[in-house]
C-alpha positions as CSV (number, residue, x, y, z in Angstrom):
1,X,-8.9,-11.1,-19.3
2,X,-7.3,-14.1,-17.0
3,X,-4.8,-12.9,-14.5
4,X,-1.3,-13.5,-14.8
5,X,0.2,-16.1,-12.8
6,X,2.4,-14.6,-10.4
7,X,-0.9,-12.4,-9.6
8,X,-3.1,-15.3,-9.5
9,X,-1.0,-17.4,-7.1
10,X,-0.6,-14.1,-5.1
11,X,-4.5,-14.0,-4.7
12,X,-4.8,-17.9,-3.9
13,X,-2.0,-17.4,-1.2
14,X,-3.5,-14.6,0.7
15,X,-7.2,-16.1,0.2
16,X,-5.5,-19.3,2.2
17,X,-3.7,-17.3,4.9
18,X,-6.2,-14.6,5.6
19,X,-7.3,-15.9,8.9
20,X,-4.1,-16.4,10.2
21,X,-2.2,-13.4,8.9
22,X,-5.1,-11.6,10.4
23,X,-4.8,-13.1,13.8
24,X,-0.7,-12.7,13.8
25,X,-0.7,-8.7,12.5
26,X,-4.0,-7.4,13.8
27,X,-2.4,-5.7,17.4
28,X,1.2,-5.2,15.6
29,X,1.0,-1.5,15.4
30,X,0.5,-1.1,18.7
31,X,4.1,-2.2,19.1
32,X,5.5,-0.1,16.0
33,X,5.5,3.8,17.3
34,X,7.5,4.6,14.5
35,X,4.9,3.3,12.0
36,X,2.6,5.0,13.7
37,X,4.2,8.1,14.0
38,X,4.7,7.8,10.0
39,X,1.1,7.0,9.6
40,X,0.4,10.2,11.7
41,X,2.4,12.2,9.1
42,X,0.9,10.7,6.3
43,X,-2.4,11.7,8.1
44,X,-1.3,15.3,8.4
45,X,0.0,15.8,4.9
46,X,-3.4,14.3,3.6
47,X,-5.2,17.4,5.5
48,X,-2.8,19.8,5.4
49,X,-3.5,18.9,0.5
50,X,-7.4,19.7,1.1
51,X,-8.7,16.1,3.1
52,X,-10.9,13.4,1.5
53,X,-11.2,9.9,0.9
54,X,-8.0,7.9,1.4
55,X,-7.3,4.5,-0.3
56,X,-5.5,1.6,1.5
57,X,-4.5,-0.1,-1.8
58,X,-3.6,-3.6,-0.8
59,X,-5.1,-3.2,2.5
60,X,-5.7,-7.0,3.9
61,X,-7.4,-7.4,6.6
62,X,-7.8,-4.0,6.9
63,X,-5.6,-2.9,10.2
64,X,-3.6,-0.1,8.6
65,X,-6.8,1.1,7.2
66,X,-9.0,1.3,10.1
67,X,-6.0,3.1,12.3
68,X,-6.0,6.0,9.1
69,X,-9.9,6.3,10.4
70,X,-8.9,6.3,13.9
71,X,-6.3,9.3,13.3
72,X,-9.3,11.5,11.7
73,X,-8.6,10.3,8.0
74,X,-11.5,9.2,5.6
75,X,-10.0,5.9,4.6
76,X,-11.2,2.8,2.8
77,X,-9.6,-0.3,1.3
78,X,-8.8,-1.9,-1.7
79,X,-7.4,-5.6,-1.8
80,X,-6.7,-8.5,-4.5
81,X,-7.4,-11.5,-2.0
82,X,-11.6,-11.7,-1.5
83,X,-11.0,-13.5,1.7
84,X,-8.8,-11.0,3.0
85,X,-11.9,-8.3,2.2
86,X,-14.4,-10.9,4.1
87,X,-12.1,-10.2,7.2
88,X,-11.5,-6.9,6.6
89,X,-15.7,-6.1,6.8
90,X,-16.6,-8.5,8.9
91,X,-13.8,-6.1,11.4
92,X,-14.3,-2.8,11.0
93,X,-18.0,-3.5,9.4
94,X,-18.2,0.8,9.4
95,X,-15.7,1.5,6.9
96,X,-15.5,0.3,2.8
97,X,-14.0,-2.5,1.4
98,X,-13.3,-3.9,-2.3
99,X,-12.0,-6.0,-4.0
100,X,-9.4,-5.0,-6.7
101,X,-6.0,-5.1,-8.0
102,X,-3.5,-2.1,-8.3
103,X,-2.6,-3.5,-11.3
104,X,-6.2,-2.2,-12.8
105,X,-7.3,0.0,-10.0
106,X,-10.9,1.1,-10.4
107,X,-10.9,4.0,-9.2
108,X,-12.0,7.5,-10.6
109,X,-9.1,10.2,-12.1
110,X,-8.3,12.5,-9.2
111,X,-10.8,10.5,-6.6
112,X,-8.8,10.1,-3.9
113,X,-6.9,12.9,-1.3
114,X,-4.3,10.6,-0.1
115,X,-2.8,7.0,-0.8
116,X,-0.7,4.4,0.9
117,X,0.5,0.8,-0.2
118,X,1.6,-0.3,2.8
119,X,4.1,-3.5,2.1
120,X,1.5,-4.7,-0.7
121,X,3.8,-3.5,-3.7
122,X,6.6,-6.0,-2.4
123,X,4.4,-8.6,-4.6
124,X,4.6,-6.5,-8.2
125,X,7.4,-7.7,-10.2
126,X,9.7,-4.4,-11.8
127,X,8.6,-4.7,-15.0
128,X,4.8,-4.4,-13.3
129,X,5.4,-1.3,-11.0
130,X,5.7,1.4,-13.6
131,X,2.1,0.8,-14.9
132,X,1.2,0.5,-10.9
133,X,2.3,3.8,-9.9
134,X,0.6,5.5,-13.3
135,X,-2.4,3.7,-11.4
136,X,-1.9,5.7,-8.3
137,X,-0.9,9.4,-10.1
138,X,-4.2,9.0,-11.9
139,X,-6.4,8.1,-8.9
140,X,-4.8,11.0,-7.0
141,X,-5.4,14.4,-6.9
142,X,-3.3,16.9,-7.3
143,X,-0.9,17.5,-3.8
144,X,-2.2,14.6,-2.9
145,X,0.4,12.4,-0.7
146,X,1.4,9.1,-1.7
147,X,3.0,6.7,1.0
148,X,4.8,3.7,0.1
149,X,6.2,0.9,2.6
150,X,8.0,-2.0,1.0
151,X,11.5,-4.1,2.0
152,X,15.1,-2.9,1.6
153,X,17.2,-4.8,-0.4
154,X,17.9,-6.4,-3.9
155,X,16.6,-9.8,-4.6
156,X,13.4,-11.8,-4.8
157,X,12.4,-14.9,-3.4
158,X,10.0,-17.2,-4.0
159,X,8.2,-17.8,-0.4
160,X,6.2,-21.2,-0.1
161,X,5.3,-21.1,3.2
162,X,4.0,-18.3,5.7
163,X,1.3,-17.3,8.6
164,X,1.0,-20.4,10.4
165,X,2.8,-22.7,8.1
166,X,0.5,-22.8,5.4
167,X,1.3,-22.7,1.9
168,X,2.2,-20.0,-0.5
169,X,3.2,-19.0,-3.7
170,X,4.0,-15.3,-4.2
171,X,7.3,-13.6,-4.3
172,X,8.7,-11.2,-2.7
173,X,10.7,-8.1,-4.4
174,X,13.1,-6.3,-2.3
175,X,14.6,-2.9,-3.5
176,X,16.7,-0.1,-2.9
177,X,14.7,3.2,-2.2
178,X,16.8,4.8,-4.7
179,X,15.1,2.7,-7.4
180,X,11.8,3.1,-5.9
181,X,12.3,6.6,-5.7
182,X,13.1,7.2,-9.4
183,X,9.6,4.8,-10.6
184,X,8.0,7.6,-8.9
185,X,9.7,10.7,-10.3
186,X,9.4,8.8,-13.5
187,X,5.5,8.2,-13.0
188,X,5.2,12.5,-12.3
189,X,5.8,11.9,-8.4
190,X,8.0,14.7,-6.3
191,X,9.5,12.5,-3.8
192,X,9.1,14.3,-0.5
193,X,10.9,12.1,2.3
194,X,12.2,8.9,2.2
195,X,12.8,7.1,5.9
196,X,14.2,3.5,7.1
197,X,13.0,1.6,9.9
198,X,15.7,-1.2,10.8
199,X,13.0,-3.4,12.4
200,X,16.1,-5.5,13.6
201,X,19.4,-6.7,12.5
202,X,18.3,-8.5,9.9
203,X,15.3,-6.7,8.6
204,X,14.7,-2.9,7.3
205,X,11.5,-1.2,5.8
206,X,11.3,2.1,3.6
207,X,9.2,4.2,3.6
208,X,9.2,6.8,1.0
209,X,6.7,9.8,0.8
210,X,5.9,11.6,-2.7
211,X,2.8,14.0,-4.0
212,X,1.5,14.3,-7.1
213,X,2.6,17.3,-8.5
214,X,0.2,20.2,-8.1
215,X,-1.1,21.7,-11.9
216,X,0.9,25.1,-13.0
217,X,-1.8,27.8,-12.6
218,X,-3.4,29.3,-16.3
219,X,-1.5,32.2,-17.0
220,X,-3.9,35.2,-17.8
């Protein structure tokens, strides 16, 4: 089946900014403790539902997914741009990498202990999210943690331009948690936590933390 467009030119713009994306964002944590410190409790939830392998569902170059393995967490990646999976090997050549789309992610039912899409579901218009987040319930187990990171707001725009001045073609969806938050209740998500990081005056991230709900035990 041939991709849609939006998720076509979203894979053609990443493929052209990999290397520079890569070399803008790969120390950027180190200067975000409170992403870190959300990572952390994302890392904590994932042990505290049983442990196991953790997706990184649009993962890029792979820096959010190699920091899950350097907090004690079995993680691997999962990303729609091929050259941003090239990158992401070629830097943390011990961990996994494929390529994939959350719009058809191949994974196994129940596979997975923990997932985050971190900023990656900013690209996935509305209309698109519901079938991504029945994506994600399925791949998880039950308890498992789900962490999403995306932009505040209520508009899209259409950015041409990014990560070194090259060109681009993907839009951006900002949201209200409060919308985000009911896609998940609506996909079987219990919504946990949800926390704002006002980056600066003119920019704020959710973050919004659910589990799949655990199955009611067989009555006798």
């Amino acid at each position: 089946m041939t991709a849609p467009g939006w998720l076509a030119d979203t894979r053609t713009s990443y493929d052209t900014v990999a290397e520079s994306y890569t070399d803008l964002l790969r120390d950027a944590l180190a200067n975000e403790p409170f992403q870190r410190g959300i990572l952390l409790l994302f890392a904590e939830l994932t042990r505290a539902a049983g442990d196991g392998p953790v997706a990184d569902v649009g993962c890029g170059p792979g820096r959010i997914t190699g920091h899950l393995h350097s907090i004690g967490l079995d993680a691997f990646g999962v990303d729609l741009s091929p050259s941003m999976i090239d990158i992401a090997r070629r830097d943390h050549p011990h961990l996994r990498f494929e390529v994939g789309s959350m719009t058809d992610l191949d994974l196994a039912d129940r596979s997975v202990a923990g997932l985050v899409a971190w900023f990656s579901l900013i690209h996935i218009p509305d209309d698109e999210v519901p079938a991504v987040l029945a994506h994600f319930h399925r791949v998880l187990r039950p308890g498992g943690p789900l962490l999403l990171g995306f932009h505040v707001g209520d508009e899209s725009t259409l950015k041409t331009e990014g990560y070194g001045g090259h060109p681009m073609r993907v839009h951006v969806h900002r949201r209200p948690p409060g919308r985000v938050a009911t896609w998940l209740r609506d996909a079987g998500f219990t919504v946990d936590a949800e926390l704002l990081h006002h980056a600066d005056e003119y920019r704020t991230g959710a973050f919004l933390f659910a589990h799949r709900r655990p199955e009611p035990t067989p009555q006798p």
